[in-house]
Short mmCIF file of the C-alpha atoms (twelve columns), coordinates in Angstrom:
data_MODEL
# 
_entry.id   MODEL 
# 
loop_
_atom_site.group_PDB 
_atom_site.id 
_atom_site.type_symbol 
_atom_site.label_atom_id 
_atom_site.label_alt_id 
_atom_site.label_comp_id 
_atom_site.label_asym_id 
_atom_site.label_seq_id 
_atom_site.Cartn_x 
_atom_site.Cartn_y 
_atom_site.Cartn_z 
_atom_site.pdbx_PDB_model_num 
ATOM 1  C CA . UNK A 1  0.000   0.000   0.000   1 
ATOM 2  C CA . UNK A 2  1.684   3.351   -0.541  1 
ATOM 3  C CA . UNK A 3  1.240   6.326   1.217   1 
ATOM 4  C CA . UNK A 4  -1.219  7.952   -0.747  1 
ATOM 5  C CA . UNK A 5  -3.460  5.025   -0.072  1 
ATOM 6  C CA . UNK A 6  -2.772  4.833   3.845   1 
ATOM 7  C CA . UNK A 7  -3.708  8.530   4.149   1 
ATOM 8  C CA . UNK A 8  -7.339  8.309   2.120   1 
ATOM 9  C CA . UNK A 9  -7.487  5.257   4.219   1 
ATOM 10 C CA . UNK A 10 -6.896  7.556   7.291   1 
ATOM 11 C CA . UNK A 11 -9.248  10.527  6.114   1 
ATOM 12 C CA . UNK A 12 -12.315 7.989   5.150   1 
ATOM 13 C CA . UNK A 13 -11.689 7.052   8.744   1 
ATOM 14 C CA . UNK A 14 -11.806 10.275  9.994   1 
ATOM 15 C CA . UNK A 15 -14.724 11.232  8.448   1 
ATOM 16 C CA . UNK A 16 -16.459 7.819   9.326   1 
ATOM 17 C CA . UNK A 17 -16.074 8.702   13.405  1 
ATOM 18 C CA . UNK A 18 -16.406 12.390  12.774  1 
ATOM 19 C CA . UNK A 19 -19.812 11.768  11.553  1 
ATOM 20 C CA . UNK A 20 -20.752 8.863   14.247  1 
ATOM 21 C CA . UNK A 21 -19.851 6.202   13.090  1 
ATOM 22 C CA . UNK A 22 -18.952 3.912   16.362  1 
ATOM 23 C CA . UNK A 23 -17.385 0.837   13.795  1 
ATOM 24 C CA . UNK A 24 -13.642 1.322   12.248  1 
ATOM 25 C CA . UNK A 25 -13.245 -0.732  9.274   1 
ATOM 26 C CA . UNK A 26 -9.823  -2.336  10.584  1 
ATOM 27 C CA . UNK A 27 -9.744  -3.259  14.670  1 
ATOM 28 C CA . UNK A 28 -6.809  -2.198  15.140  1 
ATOM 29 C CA . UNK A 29 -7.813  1.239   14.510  1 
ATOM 30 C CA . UNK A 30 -9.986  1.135   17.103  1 
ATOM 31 C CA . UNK A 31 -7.159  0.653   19.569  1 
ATOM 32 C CA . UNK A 32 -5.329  4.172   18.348  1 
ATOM 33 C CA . UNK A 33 -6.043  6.332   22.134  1 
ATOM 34 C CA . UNK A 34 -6.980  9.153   20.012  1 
ATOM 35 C CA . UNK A 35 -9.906  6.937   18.008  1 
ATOM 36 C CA . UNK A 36 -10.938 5.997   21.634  1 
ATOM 37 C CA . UNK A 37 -10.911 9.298   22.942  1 
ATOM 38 C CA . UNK A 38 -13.782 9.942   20.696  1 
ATOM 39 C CA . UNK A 39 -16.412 7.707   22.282  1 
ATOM 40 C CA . UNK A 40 -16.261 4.714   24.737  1 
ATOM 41 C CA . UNK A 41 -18.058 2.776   22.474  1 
ATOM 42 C CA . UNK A 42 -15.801 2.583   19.623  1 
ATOM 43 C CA . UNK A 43 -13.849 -0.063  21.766  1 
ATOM 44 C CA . UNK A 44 -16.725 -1.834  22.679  1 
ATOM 45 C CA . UNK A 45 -17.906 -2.703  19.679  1 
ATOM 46 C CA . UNK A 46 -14.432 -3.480  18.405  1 
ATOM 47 C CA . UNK A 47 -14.320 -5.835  21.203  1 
ATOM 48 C CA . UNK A 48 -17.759 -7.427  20.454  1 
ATOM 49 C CA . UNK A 49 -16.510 -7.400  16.700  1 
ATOM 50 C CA . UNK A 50 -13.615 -9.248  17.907  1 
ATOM 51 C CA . UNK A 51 -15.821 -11.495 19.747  1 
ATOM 52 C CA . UNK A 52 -17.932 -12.776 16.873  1 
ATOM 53 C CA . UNK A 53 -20.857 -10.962 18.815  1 
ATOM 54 C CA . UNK A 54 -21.531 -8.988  16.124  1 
ATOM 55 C CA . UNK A 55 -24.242 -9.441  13.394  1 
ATOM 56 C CA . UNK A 56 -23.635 -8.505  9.957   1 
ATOM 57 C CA . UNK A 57 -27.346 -7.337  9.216   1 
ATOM 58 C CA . UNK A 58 -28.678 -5.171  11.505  1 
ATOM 59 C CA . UNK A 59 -32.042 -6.172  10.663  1 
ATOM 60 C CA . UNK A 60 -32.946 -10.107 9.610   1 
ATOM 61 C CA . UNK A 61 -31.979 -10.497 6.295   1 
ATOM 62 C CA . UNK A 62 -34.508 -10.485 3.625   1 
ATOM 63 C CA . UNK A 63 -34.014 -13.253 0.752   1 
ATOM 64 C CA . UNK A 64 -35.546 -11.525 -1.823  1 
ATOM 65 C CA . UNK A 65 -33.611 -8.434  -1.304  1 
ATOM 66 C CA . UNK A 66 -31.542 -8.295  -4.736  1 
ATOM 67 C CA . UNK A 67 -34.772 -8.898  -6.655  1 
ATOM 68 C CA . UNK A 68 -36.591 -6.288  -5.284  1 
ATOM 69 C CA . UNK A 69 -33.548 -4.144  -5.583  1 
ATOM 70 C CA . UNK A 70 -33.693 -5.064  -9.580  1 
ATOM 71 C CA . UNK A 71 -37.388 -4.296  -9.448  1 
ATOM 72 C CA . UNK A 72 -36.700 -1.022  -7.723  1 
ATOM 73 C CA . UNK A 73 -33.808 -0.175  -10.110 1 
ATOM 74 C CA . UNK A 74 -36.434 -0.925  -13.320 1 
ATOM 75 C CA . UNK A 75 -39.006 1.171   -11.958 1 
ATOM 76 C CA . UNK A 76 -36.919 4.590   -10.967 1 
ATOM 77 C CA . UNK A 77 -34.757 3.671   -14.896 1 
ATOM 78 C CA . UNK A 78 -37.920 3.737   -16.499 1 
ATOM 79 C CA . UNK A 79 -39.309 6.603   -14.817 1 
ATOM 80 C CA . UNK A 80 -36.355 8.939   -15.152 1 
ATOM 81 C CA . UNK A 81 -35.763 8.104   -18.797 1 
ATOM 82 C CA . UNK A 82 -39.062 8.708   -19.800 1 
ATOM 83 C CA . UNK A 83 -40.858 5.387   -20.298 1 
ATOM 84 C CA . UNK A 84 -43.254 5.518   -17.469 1 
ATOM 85 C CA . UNK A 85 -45.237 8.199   -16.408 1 
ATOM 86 C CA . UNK A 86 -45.807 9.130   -12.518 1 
# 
């Protein structure tokens, strides 16, 4: 990785726990004192991360998700390009 890559890895970061995000995309990240310093929670969930505690889906997965995604995807293509009327 070079350094260019490190530092938009740093920034996206940033902007992730400036905005509330309380998940860093690598743990050890999570560990920095000044990423902690932020909130008490960042290390929690890093921990329960860690742990296998964590769910990947916040919500129960839905198994026809990527169809109605297509669907969806149809509908607004048509609609913006004209074929379909509101």
């Amino acid at each position: 990785m070079d350094c260019r890559s490190s530092q938009a890895d740093e920034r996206r970061t940033d902007l992730l726990l400036e905005n509330g995000s309380l998940v860093t995309p690598i743990i050890s990240i999570g560990r920095d004192p000044d990423v902690q310093k932020r909130s008490i929670l960042i290390s929690l969930v890093d921990e329960m991360a860690t742990k296998g505690i964590l769910k990947v889906w916040a919500r129960p997965p839905v198994p026809e998700l990527s169809k109605i995604i297509a669907i969806v995807g149809e509908e607004i293509h048509d609609f913006l390009s004209g074929k379909k009327k509101s």
